[in-house]
N, C-alpha and C positions, 0 to 999 in steps of 0.2 A: 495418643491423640484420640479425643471421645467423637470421632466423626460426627458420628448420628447428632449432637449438641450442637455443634461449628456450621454444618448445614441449616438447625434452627435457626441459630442466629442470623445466617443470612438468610434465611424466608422472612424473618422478622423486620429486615432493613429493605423490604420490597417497593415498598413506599418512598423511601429516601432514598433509592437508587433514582426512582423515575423525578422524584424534584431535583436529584443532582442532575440529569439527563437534561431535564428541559432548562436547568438554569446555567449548565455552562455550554448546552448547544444557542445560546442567545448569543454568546460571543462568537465574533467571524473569526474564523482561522485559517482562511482562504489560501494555500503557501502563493508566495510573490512573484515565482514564477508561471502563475496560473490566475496573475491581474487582482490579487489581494494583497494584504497587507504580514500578513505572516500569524505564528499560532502562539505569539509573546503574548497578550494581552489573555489568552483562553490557560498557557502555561502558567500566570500568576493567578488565577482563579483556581488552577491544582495546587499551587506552593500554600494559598491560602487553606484551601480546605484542610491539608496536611497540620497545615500550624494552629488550628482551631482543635484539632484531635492531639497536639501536642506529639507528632508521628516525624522524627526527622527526618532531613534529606538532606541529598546534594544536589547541588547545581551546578552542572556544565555548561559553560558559555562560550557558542563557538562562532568568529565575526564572520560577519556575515553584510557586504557594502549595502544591499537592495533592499533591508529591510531599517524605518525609521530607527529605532533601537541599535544600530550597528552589532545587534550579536542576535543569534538564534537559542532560545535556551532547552536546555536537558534536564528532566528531573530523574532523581534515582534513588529510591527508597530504599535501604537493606536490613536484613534480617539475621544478624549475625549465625551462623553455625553454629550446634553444636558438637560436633568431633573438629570440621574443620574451616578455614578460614580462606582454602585459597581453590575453592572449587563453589561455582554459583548454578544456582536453578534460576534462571531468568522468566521475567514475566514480561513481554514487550509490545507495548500500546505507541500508536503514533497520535500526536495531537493536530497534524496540519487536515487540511479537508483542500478535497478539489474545489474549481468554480460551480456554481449554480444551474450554468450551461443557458436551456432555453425557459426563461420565466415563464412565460406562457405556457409552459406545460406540465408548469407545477399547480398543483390546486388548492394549495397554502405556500403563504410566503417562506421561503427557505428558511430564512433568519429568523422564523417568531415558530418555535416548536410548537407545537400541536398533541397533544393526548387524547385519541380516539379508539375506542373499541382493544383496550388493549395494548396497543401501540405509540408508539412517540414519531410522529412527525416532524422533518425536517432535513438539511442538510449536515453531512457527517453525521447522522445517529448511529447510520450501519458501521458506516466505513469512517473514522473510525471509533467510536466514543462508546460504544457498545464497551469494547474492549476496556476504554478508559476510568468508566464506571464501575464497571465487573471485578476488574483488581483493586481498585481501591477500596471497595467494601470487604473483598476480601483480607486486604490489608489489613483495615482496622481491627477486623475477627482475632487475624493473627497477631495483633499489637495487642489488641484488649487481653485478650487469654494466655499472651505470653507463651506464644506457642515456638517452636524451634523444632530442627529436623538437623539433618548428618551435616549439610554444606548450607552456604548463606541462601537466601529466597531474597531477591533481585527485581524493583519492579520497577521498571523502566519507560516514562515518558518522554515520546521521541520526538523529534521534528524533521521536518522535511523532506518525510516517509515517501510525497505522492510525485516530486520529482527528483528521485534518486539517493536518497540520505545521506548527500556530502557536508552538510550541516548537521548530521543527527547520529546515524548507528555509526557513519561511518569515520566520523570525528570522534565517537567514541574508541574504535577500536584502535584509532592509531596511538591513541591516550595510555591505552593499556588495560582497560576495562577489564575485556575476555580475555580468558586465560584456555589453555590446554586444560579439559575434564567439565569446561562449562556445559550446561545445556540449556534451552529456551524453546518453552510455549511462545505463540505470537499468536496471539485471537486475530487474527486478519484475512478469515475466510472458514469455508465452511460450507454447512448445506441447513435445508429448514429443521431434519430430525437428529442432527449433531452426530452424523455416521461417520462423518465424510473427514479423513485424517491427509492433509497435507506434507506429503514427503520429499516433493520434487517438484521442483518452476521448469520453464522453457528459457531460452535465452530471451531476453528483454531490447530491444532498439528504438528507438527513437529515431528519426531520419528526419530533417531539412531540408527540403529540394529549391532551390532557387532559378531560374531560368532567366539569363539575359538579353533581352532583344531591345529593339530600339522602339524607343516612343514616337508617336505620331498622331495625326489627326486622323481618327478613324474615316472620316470622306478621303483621307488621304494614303491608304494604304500599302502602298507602291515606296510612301518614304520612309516607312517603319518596317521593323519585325515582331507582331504581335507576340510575348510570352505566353500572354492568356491561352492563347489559341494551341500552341508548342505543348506549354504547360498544363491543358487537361488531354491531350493527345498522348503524349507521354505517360502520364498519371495513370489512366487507364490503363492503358499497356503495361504498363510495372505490376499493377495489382494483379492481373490477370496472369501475365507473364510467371508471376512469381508463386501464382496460386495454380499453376499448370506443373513448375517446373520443379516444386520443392512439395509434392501433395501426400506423400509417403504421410502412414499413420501411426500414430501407439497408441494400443487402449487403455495403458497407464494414464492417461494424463484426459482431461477434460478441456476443450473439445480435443480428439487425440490428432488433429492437425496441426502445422505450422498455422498462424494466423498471418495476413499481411492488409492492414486495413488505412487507406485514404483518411487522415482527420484533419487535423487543423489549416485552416484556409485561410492567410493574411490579406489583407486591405493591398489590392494596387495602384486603383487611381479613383481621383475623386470625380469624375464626370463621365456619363455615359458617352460621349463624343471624343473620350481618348484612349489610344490605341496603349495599354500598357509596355512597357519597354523593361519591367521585370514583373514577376509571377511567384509568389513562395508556397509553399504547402510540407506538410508533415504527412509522415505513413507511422505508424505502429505495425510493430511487427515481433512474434513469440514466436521462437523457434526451437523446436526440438532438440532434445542434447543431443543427436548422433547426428544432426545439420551442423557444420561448422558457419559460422557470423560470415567468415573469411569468405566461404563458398558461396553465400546468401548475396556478399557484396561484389565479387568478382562476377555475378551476374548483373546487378545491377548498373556497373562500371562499362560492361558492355552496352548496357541498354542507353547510358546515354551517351556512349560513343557513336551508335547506330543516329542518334538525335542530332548531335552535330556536326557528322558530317550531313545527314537528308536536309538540314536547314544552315543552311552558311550563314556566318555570321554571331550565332548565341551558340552562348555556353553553360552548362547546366552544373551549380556548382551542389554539395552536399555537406552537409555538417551532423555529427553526431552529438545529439541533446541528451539523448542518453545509452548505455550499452551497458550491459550485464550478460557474461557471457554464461552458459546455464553450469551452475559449480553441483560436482556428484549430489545424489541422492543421502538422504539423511536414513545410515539402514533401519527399518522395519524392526529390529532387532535390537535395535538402542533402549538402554533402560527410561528416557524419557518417553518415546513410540510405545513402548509396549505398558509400561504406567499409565500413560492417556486410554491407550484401547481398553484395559482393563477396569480403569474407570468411569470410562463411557457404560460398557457392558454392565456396570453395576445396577444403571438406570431403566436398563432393558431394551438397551440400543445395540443392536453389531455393530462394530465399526471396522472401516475398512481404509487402506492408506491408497495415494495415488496424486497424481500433477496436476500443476495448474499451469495459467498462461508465464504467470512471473512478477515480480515485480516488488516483493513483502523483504521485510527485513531479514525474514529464514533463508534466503539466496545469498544475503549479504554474509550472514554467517557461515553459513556454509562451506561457502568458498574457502574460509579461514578453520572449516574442519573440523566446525561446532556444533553436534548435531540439535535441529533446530524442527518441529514439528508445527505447523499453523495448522490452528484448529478455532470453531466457533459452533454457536448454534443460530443462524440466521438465515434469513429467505432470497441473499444473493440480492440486494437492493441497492449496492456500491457504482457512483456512477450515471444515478437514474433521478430523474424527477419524482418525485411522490417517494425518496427515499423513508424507510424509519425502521425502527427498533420495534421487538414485541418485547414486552416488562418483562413476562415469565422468562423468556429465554435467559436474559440477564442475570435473573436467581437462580436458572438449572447453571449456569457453565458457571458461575463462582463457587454453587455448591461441588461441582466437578474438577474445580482448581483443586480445592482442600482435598478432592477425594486421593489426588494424585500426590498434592504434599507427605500425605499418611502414610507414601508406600516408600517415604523418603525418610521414616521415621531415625533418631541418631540409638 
């Protein structure tokens, strides 16, 4: 494999990365449980690009009620092997995208990408279509030149990465996808100089709190049980409580705390002159592997025992939207780990491995004992108003895909 040529080429298609960038960040991919429409509409704009370059695939369709289309779809490009056929190097891009959050504090429309100084503006640039661009140029590289290595090269667009991928990796895996001997890149993090080698998540949760008290007329107080009132007293408390009582650190992992953070706040009533008679809100929360979830909740359970009995009357119920309990580390030692670091270093970067909060496909795998490495070169923009992409980044980490295929020569 003539690396030094393969990287040409993709310096060459620098240009065509950033009009793929800004022409399929025009399409919303908002997933539907995060008040959009889902990533069908952005996933037939990849089928297309694919069948313009004559590059086949598959399509995984997995239903899905909440979304118009009644399915979620999967693409998955392969690159046959050559020794063998039942061991895959995965390449693994999600196509859904969070909400847009608060408009006001974007300073270009999310949905109408932007090319400034460098950069592509917009929502999902970073997170995640960096990734989605990146391999598919590299694809092509490797389709055009007829390139092959020891096992298949696998590249995988996924859905429904940003709340929990039960429509996406994880429909795939029960399909029979992953096999024992697989391994996978997942561009879904990183740092701005590409040092930064993801080896290990934290436990992932999702929490629902709901608090039931009884409605009234707020002059009327005395006939109700305010939630609102219960439900930021408590709220408090939890965060605080939880961020006292579980503060233990690892300098593995970035931040090396547990996180426990207050987000999502639903609608309770429509007029300032009613006393709510329920209250909902969401916490997020990363936890360390040597925290058990179990012990994270057994405090919690407490905390709203202490709740109803101090307030007679409501009851504070909970629901989990999502859990991912943190599955072992992907060793350091793994022939995909140690080809990435290797390749990185080619560049004249150190790299070095270590945790994140959680939440990428590589946990997913894990779990099932695949070792799985997230890796990017981005400035951590996932999440944030004024999200985007820098072009160049996108040409060094495709040229760094190929660096790492060559050490998988057959």
């Amino acid at each position: 494999m003539d690396i030094k040529r393969l990287k040409a080429l993709i310096s060459e298609k620098k240009e065509q990365m950033a009009a793929d960038m800004m022409e399929m960040s025009r399409i919303p991919a908002v997933n539907p449980r995060m008040g959009g429409a889902g990533e069908y509409a952005r996933m037939q704009w990849i089928m297309r690009w694919f069948d313009k370059r004559q590059i086949p695939y598959e399509v995984y369709e997995v239903p899905d009620q909440h979304v118009k289309e009644g399915v979620r779809l999967n693409v998955v490009v392969t690159i046959p092997g050559a020794r063998t056929k039942d061991q895959s190097l995965w390449f693994i891009s999600h196509v859904d995208t969070v909400g847009p959050g608060d408009l006001d504090a974007w300073e270009t429309d999310p949905f109408t990408p932007v090319e400034k100084d460098g950069r592509i503006y917009g929502l999902g640039c970073e997170d995640n279509s960096q990734s989605v661009i990146t391999t598919m140029a590299a694809c092509e590289v490797l389709f055009a030149e007829q390139i092959q290595i020891d096992r298949n090269i696998r590249f995988y667009y996924a859905s429904d990465e940003e709340t929990g991928s039960e429509f996406g990796m994880k429909a795939l895996l029960l399909k029979g996808l992953f096999r024992p001997g697989d391994e996978a890149i997942v561009p879904d993090g990183g740092s701005p100089d590409g040092s930064f080698v993801e080896i290990a998540e934290k436990s992932q949760v999702w929490l629902k709190f709901t608090v039931n008290g009884k409605t009234a007329h707020a002059a009327m107080p005395h006939l109700g049980i305010n939630a609102c009132y219960i439900g930021m007293k408590f709220g408090v408390e939890l965060e605080d409580s939880l961020k006292a009582k579980f503060d233990r650190e690892d300098p593995m992992f970035h931040p090396p705390m547990s996180t426990f953070e207050l987000t999502q706040k639903f609608a309770n009533v429509e007029s300032p002159n009613v006393m709510p008679g329920k209250d909902s809100f969401c916490m997020d929360m990363r936890v360390l592997p040597d925290i058990p979830v179990d012990e994270v909740m057994g405090h919690i359970y407490g905390l709203i025992g202490k709740y109803e009995k101090q307030y007679a009357g409501i009851t504070i119920e909970t629901e989990f939207l999502t859990r991912t309990d943190a599955p072992a580390p992907t060793p350091p030692q793994s022939r995909v780990a140690v080809n990435l670091v290797e390749a990185i270093k080619e560049t004249g970067t150190e790299a070095y491995s270590g945790g994140i909060g959680g939440g990428t496909c590589g946990a997913v795998l894990r779990a099932k004992h695949i070792p799985a490495v997230i890796w990017a070169t981005l400035d951590d923009m996932c999440h944030t108003p004024n999200e985007y992409v820098v072009i160049d980044n996108m040409v060094r980490d495709a040229g760094i895909y190929l660096s790492v295929l060559s050490r998988y020569e057959p």
